[in-house]
C-alpha positions in Angstrom: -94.5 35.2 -84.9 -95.6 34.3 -88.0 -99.4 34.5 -89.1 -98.6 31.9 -91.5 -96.2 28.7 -91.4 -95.1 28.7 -94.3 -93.5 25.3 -93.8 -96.7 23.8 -93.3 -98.4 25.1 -96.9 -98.5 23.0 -99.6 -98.2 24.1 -103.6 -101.5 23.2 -104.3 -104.6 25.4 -103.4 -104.8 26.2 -99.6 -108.6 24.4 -98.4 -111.1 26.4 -97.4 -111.2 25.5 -93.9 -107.2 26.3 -93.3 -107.7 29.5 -95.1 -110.8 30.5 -93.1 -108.7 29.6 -89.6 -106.2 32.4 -90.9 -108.7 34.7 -91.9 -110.1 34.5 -88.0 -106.3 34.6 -86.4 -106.0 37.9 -88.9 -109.2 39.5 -87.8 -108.4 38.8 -84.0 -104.5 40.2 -84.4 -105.6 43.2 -86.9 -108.9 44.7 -86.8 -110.6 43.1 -84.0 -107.6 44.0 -81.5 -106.9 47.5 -83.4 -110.6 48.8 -82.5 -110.5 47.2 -78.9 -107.1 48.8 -78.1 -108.8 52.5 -79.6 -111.5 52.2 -76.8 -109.3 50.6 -74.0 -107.4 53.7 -74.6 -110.2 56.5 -74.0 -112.1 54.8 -71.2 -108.5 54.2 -69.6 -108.4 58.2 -69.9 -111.1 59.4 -69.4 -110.8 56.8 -65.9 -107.8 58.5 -65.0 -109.1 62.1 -65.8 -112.1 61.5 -63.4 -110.0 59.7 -60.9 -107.8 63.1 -60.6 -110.6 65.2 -59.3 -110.2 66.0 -55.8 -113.6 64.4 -54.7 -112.4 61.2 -55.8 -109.1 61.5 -53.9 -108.7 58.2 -51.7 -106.0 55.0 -51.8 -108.6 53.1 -53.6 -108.8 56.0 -56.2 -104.7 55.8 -56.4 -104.2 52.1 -56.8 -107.2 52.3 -59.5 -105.2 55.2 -61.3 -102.5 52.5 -61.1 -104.2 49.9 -62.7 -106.0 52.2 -65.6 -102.3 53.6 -66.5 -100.8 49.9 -66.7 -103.8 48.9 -68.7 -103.2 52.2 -70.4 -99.1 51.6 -71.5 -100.0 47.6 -72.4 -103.0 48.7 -75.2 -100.0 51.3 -76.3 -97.2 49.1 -76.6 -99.6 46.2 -78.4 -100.9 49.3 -80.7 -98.2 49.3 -83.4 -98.9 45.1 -83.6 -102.4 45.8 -84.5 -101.5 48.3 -87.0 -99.0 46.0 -89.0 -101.4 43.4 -88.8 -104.6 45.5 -90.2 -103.2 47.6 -92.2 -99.5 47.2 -93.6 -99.5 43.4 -94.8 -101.2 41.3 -96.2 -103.2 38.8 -94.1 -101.4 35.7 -96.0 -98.1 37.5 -95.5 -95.6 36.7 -93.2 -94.2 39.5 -90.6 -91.2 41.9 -92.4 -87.6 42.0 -91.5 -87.9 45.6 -90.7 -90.9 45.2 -88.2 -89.0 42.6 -86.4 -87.6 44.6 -83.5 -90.9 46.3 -83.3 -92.8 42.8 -82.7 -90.5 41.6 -80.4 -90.9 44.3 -77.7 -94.4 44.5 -78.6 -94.8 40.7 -77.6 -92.8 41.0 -74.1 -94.0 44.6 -72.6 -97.4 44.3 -72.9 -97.3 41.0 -70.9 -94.4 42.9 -68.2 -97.4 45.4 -68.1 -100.2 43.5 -67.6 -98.8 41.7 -64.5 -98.0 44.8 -63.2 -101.8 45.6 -64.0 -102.4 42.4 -61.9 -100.6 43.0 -59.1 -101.9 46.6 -58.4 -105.1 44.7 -58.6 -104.0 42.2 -55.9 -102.5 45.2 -53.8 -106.1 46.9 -54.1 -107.8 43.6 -52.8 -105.2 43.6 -49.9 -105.7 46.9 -48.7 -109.8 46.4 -48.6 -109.2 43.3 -47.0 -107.3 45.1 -44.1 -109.4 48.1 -44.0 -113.0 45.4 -43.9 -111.6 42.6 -42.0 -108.6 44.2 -39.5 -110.5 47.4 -39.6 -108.1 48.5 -36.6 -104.9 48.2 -38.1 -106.4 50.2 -41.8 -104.7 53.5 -40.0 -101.1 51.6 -39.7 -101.2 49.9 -43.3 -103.4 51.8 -45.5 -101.3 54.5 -46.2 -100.0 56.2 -49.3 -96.6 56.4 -48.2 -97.0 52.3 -48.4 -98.8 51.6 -51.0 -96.2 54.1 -53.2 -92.9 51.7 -51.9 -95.3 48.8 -52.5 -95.7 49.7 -56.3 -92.0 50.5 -56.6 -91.1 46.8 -55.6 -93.5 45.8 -57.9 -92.1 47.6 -60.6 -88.7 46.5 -60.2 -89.6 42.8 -60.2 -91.6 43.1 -63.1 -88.6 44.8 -64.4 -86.1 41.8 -63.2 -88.6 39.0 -64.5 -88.9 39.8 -68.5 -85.4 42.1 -68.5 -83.5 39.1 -69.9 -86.8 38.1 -72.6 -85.1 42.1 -74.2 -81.5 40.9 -75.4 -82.1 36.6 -75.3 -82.8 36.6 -78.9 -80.8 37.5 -82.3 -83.1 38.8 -85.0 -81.8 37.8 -88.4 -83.5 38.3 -92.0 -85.0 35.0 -93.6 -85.7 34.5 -96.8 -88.7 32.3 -97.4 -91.3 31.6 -99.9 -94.7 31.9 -100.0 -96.9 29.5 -101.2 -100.0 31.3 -101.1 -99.0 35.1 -102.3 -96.2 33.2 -104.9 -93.5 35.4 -103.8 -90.3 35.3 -101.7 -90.7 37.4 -98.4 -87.8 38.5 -96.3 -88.7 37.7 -92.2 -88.1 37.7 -89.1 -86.2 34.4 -87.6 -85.4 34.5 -83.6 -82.1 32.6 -82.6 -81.0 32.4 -79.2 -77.7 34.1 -78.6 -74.4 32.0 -78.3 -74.6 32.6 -73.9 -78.4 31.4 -73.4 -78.0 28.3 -76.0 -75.0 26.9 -73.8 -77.4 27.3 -70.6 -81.3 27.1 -72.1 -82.5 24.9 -70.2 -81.4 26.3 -67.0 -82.7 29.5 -68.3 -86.1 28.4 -69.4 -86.4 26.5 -66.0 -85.6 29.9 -63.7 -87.7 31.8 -65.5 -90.9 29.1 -66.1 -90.4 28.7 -62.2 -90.3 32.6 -61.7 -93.2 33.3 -63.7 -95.3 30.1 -62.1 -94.9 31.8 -58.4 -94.9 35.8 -59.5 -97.3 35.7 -62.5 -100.0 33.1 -62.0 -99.5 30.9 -58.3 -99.1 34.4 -56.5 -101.6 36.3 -57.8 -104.5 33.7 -58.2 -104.5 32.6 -54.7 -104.6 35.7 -53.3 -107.2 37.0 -55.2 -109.2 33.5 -54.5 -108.8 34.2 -50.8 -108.9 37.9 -50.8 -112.2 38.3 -52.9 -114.1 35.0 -50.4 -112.8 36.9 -47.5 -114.6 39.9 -48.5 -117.6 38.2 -49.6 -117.4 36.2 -46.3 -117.2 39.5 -44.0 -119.7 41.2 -46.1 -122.4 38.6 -45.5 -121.7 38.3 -41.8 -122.0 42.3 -41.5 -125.4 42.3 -43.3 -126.5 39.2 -41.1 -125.3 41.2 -38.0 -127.4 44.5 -38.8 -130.4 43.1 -39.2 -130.2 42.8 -35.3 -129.3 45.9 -34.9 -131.5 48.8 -34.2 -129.1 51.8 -35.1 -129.5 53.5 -37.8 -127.4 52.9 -40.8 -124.9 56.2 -41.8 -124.1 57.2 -44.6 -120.6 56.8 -44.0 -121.7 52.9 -43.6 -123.7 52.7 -47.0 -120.7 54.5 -48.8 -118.4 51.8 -47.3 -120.4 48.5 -48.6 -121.2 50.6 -51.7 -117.3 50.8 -51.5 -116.6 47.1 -50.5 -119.4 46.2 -53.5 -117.7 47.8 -56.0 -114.2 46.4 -55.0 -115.3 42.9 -55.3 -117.0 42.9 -58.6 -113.8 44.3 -59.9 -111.6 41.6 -58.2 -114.1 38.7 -59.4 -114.0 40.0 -62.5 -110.4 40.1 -62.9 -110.4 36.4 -61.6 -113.1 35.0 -64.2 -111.0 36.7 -67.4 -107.3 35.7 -65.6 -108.2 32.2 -64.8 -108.5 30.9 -67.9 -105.0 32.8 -69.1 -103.4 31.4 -65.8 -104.6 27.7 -67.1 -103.5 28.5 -70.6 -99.8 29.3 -69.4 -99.5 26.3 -67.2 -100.2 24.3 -69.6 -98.2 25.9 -72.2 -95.1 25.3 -69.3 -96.1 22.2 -68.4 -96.5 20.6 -72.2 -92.4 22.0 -72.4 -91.5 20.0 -69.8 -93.5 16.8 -70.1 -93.4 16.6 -73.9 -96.8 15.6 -73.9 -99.5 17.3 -76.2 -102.3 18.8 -74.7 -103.6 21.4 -77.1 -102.5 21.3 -80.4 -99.8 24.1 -81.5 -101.8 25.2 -84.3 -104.5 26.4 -81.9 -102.1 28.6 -80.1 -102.1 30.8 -82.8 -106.0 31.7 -82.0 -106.2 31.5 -78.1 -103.2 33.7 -77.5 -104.8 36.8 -79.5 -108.1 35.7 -78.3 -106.7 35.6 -74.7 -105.2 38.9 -75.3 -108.4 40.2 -76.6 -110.2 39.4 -74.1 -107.8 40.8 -71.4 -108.0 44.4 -73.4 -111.8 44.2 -73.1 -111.9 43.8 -69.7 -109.6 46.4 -68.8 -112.1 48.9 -69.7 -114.8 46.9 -66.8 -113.0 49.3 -64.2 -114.8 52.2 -65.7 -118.3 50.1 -66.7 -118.2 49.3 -62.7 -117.8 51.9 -61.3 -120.0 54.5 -63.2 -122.9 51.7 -62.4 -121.8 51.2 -58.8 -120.1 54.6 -57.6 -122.3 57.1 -56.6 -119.1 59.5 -56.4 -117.7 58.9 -59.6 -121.2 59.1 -61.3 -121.7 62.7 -59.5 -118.1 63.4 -61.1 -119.2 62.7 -64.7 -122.1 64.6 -64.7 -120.7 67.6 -63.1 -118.1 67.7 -65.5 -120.2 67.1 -68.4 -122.5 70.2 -67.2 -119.3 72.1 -67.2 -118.1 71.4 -70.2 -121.9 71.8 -71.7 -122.1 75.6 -70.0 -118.7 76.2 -71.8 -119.9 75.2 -75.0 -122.7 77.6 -74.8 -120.7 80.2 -74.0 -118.1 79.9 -76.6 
């Protein structure tokens, strides 16, 4: 967790290029993520706050509550990491001793979080593929009741899948030097404890396998399948009521603007997620094939540009649906009238 090697700098003068590629990796870890994670924060709240009105009461409403609170808690839990970053060290420094414990859950929830975040997604997409395409068994499945036990078992293997990533390591101070600020700097160095370095490979393997199936194989395919089923049924409905003569309800427009809405936010979530799906499997597979596939020193900038990316589209939710839900966009301006009337009366 280091922003610089300092194994790989040299006594002489650090060239331009190396410095400018730790100059970018501090901008995308500091200030870049720091201002995202401000305004991930308030359209996550202002989501919620709109969400709790008792027009927009509905499952689809709940599960997206679920999703902008999980987006909500990750952007927390990564907020002290952009703050040490931007404001407490110096970009050339290495992370201190006394931040260590800090990093180190700061590194592990918000990616426990986020695939909680992704799975409420994928439950959203399976309840509108029920209610769309087995529109007569919506009543027996769509229910709160349901979708609450649901979200419990998906809390608790979140829970089981990152529980051991909390008390693998001992955190030790290390004293290194620093090249580049001429000054010896007391860090953080992560040892696996005496019980995982007996069995690490057996651990690495049950949990690479673990997070394969629950985090990326899981959750990709059934988006993939859920989103073209949707698209699928949508296009054969339009194609149908062109033939028909009966007028088109309200109800019916609310629906597709429903089932519109629902899909742009799944293939959304699959365009960002793919590329962070490809960028673990690799990660896992260049472990066990000792092969080189991307070099290491470009870790350090797609992880935090992965992440950065991830924050940004959390706040999509919100973009969507103010452009595509005629509900929620009532909502907003019947608050803000409200809250304008109270201002003139104060």
């Amino acid at each position: 967790m280091e922003i610089v090697n300092s194994s790989n700098v040299s006594t002489m003068a650090t060239p331009r290029k190396e410095t400018d590629f730790v100059d970018l990796i501090w901008y995308l870890r500091g200030p870049i993520q720091f201002y995202i994670i401000i305004v991930v924060i308030l359209v996550n709240v202002l989501l919620l706050i709109m969400l709790r009105k008792s027009e927009m009461k509905s499952l689809v409403s709940t599960l997206l509550s679920a999703i902008a609170i999980a987006d909500l808690i990750a952007s927390l839990t990564m907020f002290p990491r952009a703050i040490m970053f931007y404001y407490l060290i110096d970009p050339r420094a290495n992370p201190p001793y006394s931040w260590c414990r800090v990093l180190s859950f700061s590194y592990i929830l918000p990616v426990m979080i986020h695939t909680l975040s992704t799975w409420f997604t994928l439950l959203l997409g399976v309840f509108r593929y029920i209610t769309v395409c087995h529109p007569t068994k919506a009543a027996q499945w769509c229910q709160y009741r349901i979708a609450y036990r649901v979200i419990a078992v998906m809390i608790l293997v979140s829970v089981s899948i990152f529980v051991c990533d909390f008390f693998v390591f001992k955190i030790e101070p290390e004293d290194i030097w620093n090249y580049q600020l001429n000054r010896s700097e007391t860090t953080c160095q992560y040892t696996y404890k005496h019980w995982i370095q007996e069995n690490e490979f057996i651990y690495h393997l049950v949990q690479d396998i673990m997070r394969l199936i629950f985090i990326y194989i899981i959750p990709s395919a059934g988006l993939l399948f859920i989103t073209s089923k949707l698209i699928l049924t949508m296009k054969k409905a339009n194609t149908t009521r062109k033939y028909l003569t009966e007028r088109i309800t309200q109800q019916t427009t609310d629906s597709n603007r429903t089932n519109v809405l629902l899909i742009l936010v799944l293939i959304l979530f699959l365009i960002v997620e793919m590329p962070v799906y490809l960028l673990g499997g690799i990660i896992i597979g260049e472990t066990y094939t000792l092969t080189i596939i991307i070099p290491l020193q470009y870790y350090s900038f797609l992880i935090p540009a992965s992440n950065n990316t991830i924050l940004v589209t959390s706040t999509f939710n919100f973009c969507i649906y103010c452009v595509m839900g005629r509900k929620f966009r009532s909502v907003i301006k019947r608050c803000c009238r409200h809250s304008g009337q109270n201002n003139r009366t104060l």
